[in-house]
N, C-alpha and C positions, 0 to 999 in steps of 0.2 A: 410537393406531391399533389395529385388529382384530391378532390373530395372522395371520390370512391375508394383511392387507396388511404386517405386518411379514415375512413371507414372501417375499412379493411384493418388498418393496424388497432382502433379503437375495439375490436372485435376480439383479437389478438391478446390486448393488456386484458380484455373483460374475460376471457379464457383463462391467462393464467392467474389472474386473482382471484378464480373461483375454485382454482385446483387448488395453493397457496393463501385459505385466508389465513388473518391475524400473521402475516408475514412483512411489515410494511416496507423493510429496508430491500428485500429481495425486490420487490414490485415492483418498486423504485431503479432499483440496478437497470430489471429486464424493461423496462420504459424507456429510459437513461439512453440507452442502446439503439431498440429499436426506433424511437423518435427519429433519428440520426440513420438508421442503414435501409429504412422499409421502400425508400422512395425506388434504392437499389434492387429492393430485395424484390419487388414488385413486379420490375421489369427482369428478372431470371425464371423463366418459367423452371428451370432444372432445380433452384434452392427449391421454389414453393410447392413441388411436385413431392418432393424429397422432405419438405415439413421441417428445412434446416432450423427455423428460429425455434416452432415448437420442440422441435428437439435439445435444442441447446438452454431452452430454458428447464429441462430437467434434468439436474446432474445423473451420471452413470451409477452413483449411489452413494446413500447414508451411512454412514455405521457406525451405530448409538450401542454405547458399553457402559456399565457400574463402574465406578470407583471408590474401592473401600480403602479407609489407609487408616493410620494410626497415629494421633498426634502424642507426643512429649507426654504426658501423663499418660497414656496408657486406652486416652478414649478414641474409639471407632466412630471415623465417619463417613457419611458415602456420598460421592457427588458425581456429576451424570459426564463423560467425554464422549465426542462425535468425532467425525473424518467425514469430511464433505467429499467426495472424487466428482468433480464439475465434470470433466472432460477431458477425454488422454486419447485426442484422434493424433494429435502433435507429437507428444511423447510423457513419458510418466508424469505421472500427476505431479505438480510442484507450487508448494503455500505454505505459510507459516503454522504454528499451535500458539491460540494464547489461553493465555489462564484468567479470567477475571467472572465475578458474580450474574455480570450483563450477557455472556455469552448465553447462544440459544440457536435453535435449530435456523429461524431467520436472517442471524445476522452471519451466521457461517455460509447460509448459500448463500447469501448478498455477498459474500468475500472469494468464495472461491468460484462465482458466475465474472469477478472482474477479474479474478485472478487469470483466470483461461485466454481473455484478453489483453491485458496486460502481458502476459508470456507468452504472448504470439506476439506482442510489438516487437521483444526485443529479438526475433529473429533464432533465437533459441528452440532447439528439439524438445520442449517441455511442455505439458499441460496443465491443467490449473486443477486446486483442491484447498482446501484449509479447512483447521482441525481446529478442537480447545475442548475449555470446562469452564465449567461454573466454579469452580474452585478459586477461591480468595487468598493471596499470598499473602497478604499484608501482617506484621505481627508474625508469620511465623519463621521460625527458626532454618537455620539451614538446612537441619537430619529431618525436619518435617517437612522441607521441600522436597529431598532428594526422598523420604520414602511416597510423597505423594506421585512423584515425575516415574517410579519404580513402579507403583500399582499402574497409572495410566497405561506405559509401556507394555505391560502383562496382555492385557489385552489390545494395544493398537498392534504389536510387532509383527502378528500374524496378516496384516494388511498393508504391510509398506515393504521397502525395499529399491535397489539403486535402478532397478527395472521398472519399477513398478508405480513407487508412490515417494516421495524425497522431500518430508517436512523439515520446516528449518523453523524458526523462529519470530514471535509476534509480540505485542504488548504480554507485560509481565513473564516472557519468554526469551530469557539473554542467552550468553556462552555457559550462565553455571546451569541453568537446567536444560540445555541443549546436551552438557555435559553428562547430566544425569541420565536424561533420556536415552543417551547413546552408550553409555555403559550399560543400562539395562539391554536395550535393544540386540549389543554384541554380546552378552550373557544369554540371553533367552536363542536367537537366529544360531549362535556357534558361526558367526562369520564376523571377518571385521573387512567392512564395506561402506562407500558412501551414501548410504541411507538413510542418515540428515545432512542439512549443512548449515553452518554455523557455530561449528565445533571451534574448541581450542584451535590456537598452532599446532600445538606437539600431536596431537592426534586426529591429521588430515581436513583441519581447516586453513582457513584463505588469509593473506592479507588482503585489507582494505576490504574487507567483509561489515564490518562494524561502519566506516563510514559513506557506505556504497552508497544507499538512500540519498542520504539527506546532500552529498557531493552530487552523483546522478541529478538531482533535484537544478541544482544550483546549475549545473553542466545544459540541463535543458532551457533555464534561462537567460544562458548568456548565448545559446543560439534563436531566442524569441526576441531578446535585445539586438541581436545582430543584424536581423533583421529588417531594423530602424534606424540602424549603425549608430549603436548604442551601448556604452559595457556598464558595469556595475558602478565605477567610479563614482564615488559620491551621492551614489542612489540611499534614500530612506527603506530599509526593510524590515517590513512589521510581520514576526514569525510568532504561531500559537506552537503552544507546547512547550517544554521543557527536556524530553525524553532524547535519547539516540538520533532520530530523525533531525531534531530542531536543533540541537548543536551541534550538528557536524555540519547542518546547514548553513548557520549561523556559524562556521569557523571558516566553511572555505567562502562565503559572502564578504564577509570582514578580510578575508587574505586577499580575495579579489578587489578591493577597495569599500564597498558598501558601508556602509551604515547601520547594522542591526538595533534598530530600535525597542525593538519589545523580544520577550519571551512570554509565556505564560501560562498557567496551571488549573485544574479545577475550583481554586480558589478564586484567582486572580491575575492581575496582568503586571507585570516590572516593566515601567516606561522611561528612556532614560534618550531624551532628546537629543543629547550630542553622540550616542553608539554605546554600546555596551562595548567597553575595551574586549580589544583580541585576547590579549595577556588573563584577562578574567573566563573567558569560555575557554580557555585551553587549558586554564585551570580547575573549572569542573566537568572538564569533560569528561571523566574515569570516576568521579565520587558517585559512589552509590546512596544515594538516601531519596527520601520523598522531595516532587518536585518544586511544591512549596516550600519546603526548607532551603532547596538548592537557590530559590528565586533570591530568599532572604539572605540566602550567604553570599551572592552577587551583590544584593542592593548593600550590606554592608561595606562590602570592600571599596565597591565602584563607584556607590549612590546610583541615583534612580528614583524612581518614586513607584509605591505598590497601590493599584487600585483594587480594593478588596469585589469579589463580587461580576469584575468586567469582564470583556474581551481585547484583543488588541486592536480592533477593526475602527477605533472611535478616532486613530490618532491620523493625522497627515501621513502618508507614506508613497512615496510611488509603486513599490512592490509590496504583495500580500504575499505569505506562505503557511496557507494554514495544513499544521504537521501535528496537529493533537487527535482526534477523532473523528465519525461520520458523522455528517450536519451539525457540521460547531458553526455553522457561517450561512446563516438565513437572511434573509430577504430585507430586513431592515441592514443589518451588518453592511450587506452590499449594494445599501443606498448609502452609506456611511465613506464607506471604499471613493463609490460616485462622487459624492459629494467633495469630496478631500481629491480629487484628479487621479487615484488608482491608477495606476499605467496597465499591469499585470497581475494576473491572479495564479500563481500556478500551485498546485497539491500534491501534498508531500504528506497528505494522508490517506487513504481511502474513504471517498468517497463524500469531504468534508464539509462541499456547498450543498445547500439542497436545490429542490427544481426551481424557489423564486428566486433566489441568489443568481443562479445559471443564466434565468430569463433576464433577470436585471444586468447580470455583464453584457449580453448577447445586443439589449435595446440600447447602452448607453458606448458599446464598440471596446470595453475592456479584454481585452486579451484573457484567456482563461485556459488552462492547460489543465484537465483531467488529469486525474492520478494514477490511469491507467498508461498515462504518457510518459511524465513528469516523474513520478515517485517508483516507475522501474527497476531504478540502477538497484535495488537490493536486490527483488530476483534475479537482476541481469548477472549480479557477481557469484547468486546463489549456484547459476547458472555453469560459471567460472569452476567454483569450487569442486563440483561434478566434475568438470572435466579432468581437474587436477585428480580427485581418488582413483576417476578410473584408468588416469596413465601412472598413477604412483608419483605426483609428482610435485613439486610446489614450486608456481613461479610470483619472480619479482615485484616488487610490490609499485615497481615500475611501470613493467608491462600490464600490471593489472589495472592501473591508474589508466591508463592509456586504453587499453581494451575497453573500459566503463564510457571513459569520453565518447568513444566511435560508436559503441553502442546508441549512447545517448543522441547521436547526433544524429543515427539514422532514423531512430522512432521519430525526432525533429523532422526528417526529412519527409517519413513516411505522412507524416502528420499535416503538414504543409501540400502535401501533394495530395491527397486523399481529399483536403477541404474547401480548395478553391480560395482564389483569394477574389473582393469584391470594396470596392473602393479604397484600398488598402488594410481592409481588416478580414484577417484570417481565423476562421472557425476550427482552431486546437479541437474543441470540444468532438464536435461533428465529424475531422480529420480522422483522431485517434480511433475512436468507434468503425469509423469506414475500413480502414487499413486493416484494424486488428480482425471483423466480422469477414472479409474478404480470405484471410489465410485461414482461419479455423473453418467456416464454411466449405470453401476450395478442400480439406483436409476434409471433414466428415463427410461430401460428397464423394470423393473419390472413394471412400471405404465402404461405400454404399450401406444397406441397411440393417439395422440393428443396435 
C-alpha cells in the first residue's frame, strides 16, 4: 500500500476503536482484516463510496437478555446471554453459543465479525453471528444445565430460526445442551425445524458433525503440504488443547501417518516424543471429563511426560495446531516455533496467534493458515446439516466426508489464489482475508443501502 492509504486505514482502526473501546479482541479482528484487504479496498471507489468496511465492522445487531434459572437447591441465579448477528447479506446468520465466565460483549463480536468471513470462505448461503453467557458449567449437574439452556432459550427463540438466525454450538456447548436448547426452542416456536445445528442423530442432526473441525483442519493441511509435495507421513505435530477440535485433529493426523506429539490444557502440556498412540485418542475421544484429567488418563496408559504450567510450542515439531483458545500463541511461542524449524502453523481455533506471532511467521516464511481458513470444516458441515432438515433428509456419512474434503480444498484454493505467491512462500493469512472480504463485500454492495 501507498503511505496515504496506509493512512487511510490507520484512520480507519483509530475510528473503530473510538466507537468500540475496552473491546480489544474485536479491534484486533477488524485490524486482522483490514491490514490484508485495504490495499484492495482503496482502489474500489464503489466499496469506499458505499462505506463497505465501516459497515461491516458494525454487526446488524446485539441482543442482550437476563438469565434467571434455578440451581439444585432451590437458589436463583441470573447471568447475562447475547446473540451477536454480524451480517446476513449472504444468508442467515450462522455461529456457535458458548457458555463460559469470559464471555463478553467483545469477544462475541470478535467471533461473530470472523465468523461472517469464515462462512463466506466455505462457499455456503450463510452469514455470520455468535451467541453465549457468562454462565459457568463446571460443577453443575445435568437438570441444572438443561434448566439454565431452558431459561436462555426463553428469551433467544424469539430471534432465531432456519431463515433467519441457526446457532449450533461452541466451547462448553456439545450435542447435550444443543439438545436442551432445541427442545426448548421446538416447545416455545411450536415448530420442529432446523434452527440449530448440532443436534443429536435421531432428531435431525449430521454425521461427521462432531469431527468436522478438527478433520477440516487436518484436510487443509495436507493441501498446504501438497503444495511442497509433502504429506503428513512421519511429520511431528504439536497440537494445543484437549477438546473436540484437538482430538479429532489429532485422530485423523495419526491415521494419516503423523506424529501427534503434544496435547494440552489450561494447566499444562502432555509431551510424548515418539506420538501419542492412535489406539489412545480413539479411546478418549467420547470421555467426558475435564481436560486435565483426560491428559492424565493418557499419560497413564501411554506415558508421556506432563509439563505443569506450559505450552506446547517449546517442543521440535514441524507442524503447529493451535486448537485451544484466542491468543494462546504470542510472540515469543513463535520464535520458539522458528527456532525448532516450524514448517506450518495452521488454526483450528479462533483467532489463536496474536499480531506478534503473525508478524514473526510472515518475517521468518512459516506458513500460517488463519482460522478463518483452516478451522471452517465445522461450519462447513454445519452448513451440511441445514441442508439435510430442510430436504428431510440424512445423508451418508460418506458423502459427507467427501463433501467436507472439497469444501476444504476450495477455501485452500480460494486462499492460494487470493494471496500471491512470492519466492515460493504463500500468504494463507493475507489470501483467506482477500477471498472472504471480496464475497461479503460483492454481497452487501449489491443490496445497496442500509
Amino acid at each position: 500500500m501507498a503511505s496515504s492509504d496506509e493512512q487511510c486505514m490507520e484512520n480507519f482502526i483509530g475510528w473503530v476503536g473510538s466507537r468500540n473501546p475496552n473491546e480489544p479482541e474485536f479491534i484486533q479482528a477488524v485490524r486482522d482484516l483490514a491490514c490484508d484487504v485495504y490495499g484492495s479496498y482503496s482502489e474500489n471507489s464503489a466499496w469506499q463510496s458505499a462505506k463497505i468496511l465501516h459497515r461491516l465492522s458494525e454487526p446488524d445487531r446485539i441482543i442482550s437478555f437476563r438469565v434467571c434459572w434455578e440451581d439444585d437447591r432451590g437458589k436463583v441465579h441470573v447471568n447475562r446471554g447475547w446473540r451477536v448477528q454480524h451480517c446476513g447479506a449472504i444468508g442467515p446468520y450462522k455461529g456457535g453459543i458458548r457458555f463460559h465466565p469470559s464471555v463478553n460483549v467483545s469477544i462475541l463480536k470478535f467471533l461473530a465479525f470472523e465468523q461472517t468471513f469464515k462462512n463466506a470462505l466455505t462457499g455456503l448461503p450463510i452469514g455470520g453471528g455468535k451467541g453465549g453467557s457468562d454462565f459457568d458449567p463446571r460443577g453443575r449437574s445435568d437438570r441444572e444445565i438443561m434448566r439454565f439452556c431452558q431459561a436462555f432459550m426463553n428469551e433467544l427463540y424469539r430471534h432465531i430460526g432456519e431463515n433467519t438466525d441457526v446457532p449450533a454450538g461452541d466451547i462448553n456447548v456439545g450435542q447435550r445442551e444443543i439438545g436442551f436448547l432445541f427442545g426448548q426452542y421446538r416447545r416455545l416456536a411450536n415448530t420442529f425445524s432446523g434452527a440449530l445445528t448440532g443436534k443429536d442423530i435421531e432428531f435431525g442432526g449430521s454425521h461427521v458433525r462432531l469431527e468436522a473441525t478438527g478433520y477440516g483442519l487436518v484436510y487443509f493441511l495436507r493441501c498446504m503440504l501438497a503444495r511442497r509435495y509433502q504429506d503428513l507421513e512421519n511429520l511431528n505435530v504439536a497440537i494445543s488443547g484437549a477438546g473436540n477440535v484437538a482430538l479429532h485433529a489429532a485422530q485423523k493426523a495419526t491415521e494419516l501417518g503423523a506424529r501427534v506429539i503434544t496435547l494440552s490444557s489450561s494447566k499444562g502440556v502432555l509431551h510424548n516424543s515418539d506420538g501419542i498412540p492412535a489406539e489412545e485418542i480413539e479411546r478418549v475421544i467420547d470421555l467426558r471429563m475435564d481436560s486435565t484429567k483426560l491428559l492424565q488418563e493418557i499419560r497413564n496408559n501411554s506415558g508421556g511426560d506432563w509439563h505443569e504450567g506450559e505450552k506446547p510450542w517449546q517442543f521440535e515439531c514441524d507442524i503447529a495446531l493451535p486448537c485451544a483458545t484466542e491468543n494462546e500463541l504470542a510472540g515469543d511461542d513463535a520464535k520458539s516455533l522458528a527456532h525448532n524449524r516450524c514448517l506450518i502453523v495452521a488454526e483450528g481455533a479462533n483467532m489463536p496467534c496474536t499480531e506478534d506471532a503473525i508478524e514473526i511467521f510472515k518475517d521468518k516464511k512459516i506458513l500460517h493458515a488463519p482460522g478463518k481458513a483452516s478451522n471452517a470444516g465445522g461450519v462447513a458441515l454445519s452448513g451440511l446439516e441445514m441442508a439435510q432438515n430442510a430436504s428431510f433428509s440424512r445423508w451418508e456419512q460418506e458423502r459427507l466426508d467427501e463433501q467436507l474434503l472439497e469444501i476444504m480444498q476450495d477455501i485452500h484454493r480460494q486462499s492460494v489464489e487470493h494471496a500471491g505467491e512470492h519466492d515460493g512462500y504463500v500468504d494463507y493469512h493475507r489470501g483467506a482475508n482477500v477471498a472472504a472480504f471480496y464475497r461479503v463485500a460483492s454481497a452487501v454492495l449489491a443490496q445497496g443501502i442500509g
